[in-house]
N, C-alpha and C positions, 0 to 999 in steps of 0.2 A: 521411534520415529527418527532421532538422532544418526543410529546406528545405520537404519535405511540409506539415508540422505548423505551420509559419509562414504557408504559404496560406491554411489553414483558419483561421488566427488565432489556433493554439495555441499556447502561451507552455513551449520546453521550459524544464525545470529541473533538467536531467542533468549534474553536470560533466564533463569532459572530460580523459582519462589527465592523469597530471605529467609525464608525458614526450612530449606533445604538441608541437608546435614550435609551432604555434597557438593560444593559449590560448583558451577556449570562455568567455564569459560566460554568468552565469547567475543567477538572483537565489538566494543563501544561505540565505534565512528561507523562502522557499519549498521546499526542495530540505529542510529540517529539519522541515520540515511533511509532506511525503512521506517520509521518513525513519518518522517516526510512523506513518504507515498503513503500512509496508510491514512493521514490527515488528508492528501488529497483528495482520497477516492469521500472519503466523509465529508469533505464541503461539496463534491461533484452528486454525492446523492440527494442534498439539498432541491438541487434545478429537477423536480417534477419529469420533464422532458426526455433529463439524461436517465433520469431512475426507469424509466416506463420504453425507452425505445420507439417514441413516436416515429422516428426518422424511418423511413424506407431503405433508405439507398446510405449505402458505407461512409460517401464523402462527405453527405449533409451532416451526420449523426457525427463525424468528427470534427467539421465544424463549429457544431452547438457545443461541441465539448473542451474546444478552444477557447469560444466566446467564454463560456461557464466559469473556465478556468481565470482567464483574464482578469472577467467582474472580479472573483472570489478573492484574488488578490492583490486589485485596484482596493478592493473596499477594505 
């Protein structure tokens, strides 16, 4: 998957087990920035709404997903 991703010029930022025999570089501050989006979409699937796609129309459904976002880290 690495090797894919490196042709196309993708820069992975996955680390690789502790029990690897191989240690895998990878850049940290990126991998903590992915870190943050992957908590986000986890608090966003919390809101019922956002998980299910009640929204018809593009604008509303990013809307609700503003709001979602907002609450999730008001609270």
């Amino acid at each position: 998957m690495r090797e894919a991703l490196a042709e196309r010029g993708i820069k992975s930022c996955i680390p690789g087990r502790a029990n690897r025999k191989e240690p895998i570089v990878y850049d940290t501050e990126l991998y903590k920035s992915r870190n943050l989006i992957e908590r986000l979409f986890g608090r966003l699937k919390d809101w019922r709404r956002i998980a299910t796609w009640y929204d018809r129309c593009a604008h509303t459904f990013f809307s609700a997903i503003c709001m979602a976002a907002t609450v999730s880290f008001w609270l």
